[in-house]
KEVOVO-889347 format. One record per residue (C-alpha): z, x, y. Coordinates in steps of 0.25 Angstrom, whole numbers, plus 2048, in hexadecimal, padded with zeros to 3 digits. Each point is the difference from the previous one (the first is absolute). Last residue first. Layout:
ZXY
...
END
This chain:
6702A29EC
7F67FB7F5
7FD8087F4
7F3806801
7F57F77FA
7F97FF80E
802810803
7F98047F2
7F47F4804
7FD80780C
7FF80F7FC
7F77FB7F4
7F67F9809
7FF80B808
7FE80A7F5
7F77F67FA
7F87FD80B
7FE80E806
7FA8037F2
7F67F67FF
7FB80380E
8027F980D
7F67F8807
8017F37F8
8118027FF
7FF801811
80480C809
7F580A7F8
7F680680A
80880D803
80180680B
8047F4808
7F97FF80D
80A7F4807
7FE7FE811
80D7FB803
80280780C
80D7FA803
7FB7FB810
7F37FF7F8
8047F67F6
8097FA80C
7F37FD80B
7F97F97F4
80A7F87FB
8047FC811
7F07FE801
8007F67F4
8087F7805
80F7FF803
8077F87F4
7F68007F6
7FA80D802
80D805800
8027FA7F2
7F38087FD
80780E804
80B7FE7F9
7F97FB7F2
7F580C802
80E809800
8077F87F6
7F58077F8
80680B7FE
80B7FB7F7
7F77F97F6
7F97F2803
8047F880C
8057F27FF
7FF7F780D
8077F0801
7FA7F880B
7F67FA7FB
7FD8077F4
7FB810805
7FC8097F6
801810802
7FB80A7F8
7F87F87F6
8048007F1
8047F1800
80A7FA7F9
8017F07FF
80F7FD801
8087F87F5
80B80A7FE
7FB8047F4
7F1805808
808807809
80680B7F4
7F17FF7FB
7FB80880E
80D80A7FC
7F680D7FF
7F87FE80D
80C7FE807
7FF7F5808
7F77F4802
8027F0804
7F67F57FE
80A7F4800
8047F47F6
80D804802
80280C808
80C7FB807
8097FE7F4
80B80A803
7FD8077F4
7F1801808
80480680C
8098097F9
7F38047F9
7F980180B
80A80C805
7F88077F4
7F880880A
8017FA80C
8057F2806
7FE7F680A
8067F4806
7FB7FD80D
8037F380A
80E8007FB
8087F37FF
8007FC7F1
7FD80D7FD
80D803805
8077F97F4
7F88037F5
803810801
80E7FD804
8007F77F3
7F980C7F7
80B80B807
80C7F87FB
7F87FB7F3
7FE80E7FC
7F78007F5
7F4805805
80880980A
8038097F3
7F28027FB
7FD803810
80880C7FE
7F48087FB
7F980080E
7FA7F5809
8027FA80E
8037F4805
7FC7FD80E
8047F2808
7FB7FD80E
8057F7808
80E8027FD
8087F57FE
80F8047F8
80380D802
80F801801
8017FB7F0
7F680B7FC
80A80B806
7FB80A80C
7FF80D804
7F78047F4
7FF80E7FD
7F48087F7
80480A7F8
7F980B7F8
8018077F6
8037F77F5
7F47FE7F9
7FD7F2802
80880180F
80D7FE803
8057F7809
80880380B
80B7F7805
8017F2806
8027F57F1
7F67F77FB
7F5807806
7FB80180F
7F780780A
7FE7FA80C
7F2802809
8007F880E
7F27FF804
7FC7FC80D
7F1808801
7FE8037F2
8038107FD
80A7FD7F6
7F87FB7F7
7F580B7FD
80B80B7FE
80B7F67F9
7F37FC7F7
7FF80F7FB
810803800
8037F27F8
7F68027F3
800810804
80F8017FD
7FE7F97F1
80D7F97FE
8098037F4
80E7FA808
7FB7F7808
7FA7FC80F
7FB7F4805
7F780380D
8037F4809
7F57FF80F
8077F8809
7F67FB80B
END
């Protein structure tokens, strides 16, 4: 089973990383990681690369699809080379699957329509314009198409796919082979749990990083 992580400039590490740990682990699976062009991949904040080993156009039927999120996702959105790729394995895959706002490729590529979908909490609307139907839920499963909400959750998203693919025991057997037990510290990972403050700050982060000139 061919597993394909696209990667991109502005990636978030844990949107690929926490999936690639859950995935990878499935009896048979072959993991590639790929962009438009080999190489590393800087990260949203730049210190930190990931590399893919291979190009899109070598990677053209993998069974399972995983588009991560991270600020360079506003760029993929209008990138018809990585929007037909995109398109074009679907077609064939048996899972395509995003984190993070890696649904919002999905969805420039017009496979959300008319879907429930999630990601980000702060970019919901941003599906909405491309005809999906967000969702605050952590992960939401349309057939065979899977969204997960923000980065950490491709974690849950990893671990149900496995459920799908290899029954529940192999999901329950790798959450404990990565310990994946959470006890935050702090009871404010959703916008409804966090405070006012923590909102705005974050919110703010955000939306100065999407209005940044484009690389």
């Amino acid at each position: 089973m061919q597993i394909a992580f696209f990667l991109f400039p502005g990636i978030t590490a844990l949107d690929a990383v926490g999936p690639y740990e859950v995935l990878q682990r499935l009896p048979g699976a072959e993991v590639v990681f790929c962009a438009t062009e080999p190489g590393p991949q800087r990260t949203d904040n730049g210190a930190l690369a990931l590399t893919a080993d291979a190009s899109i156009d070598d990677v053209t039927s993998p069974d399972v699809l995983l588009v991560p999120g991270g600020f360079g996702t506003r760029d993929l959105m209008h990138d018809e080379k990585v929007l037909s790729w995109v398109r074009s394995v679907h077609e064939t895959t048996t899972w395509t699957t995003s984190v993070c706002t890696g649904s919002l490729v999905l969805a420039a590529a017009g496979l959300l329509e008319g879907l429930e979908a999630t990601t980000y909490w702060s970019q919901l609307p941003t599906l909405e314009k491309y005809g999906a139907k967000p969702t605050g839920r952590r992960v939401v499963e349309q057939g065979k198409i899977v969204t997960a909400a923000g980065v950490s959750s491709g974690i849950d998203m990893a671990l149900t796919l496995v459920a799908r693919i290899a029954g529940d025991l192999a999901a329950q057997a790798i959450q404990l082979g990565i310990e994946y037990d959470p006890q935050p510290p702090f009871d404010a990972g959703s916008p409804e749990k966090a405070p006012p403050e923590a909102i705005e700050l974050i919110r703010a982060m955000v939306n100065s990083k999407m209005e940044a000139p484009a690389s």
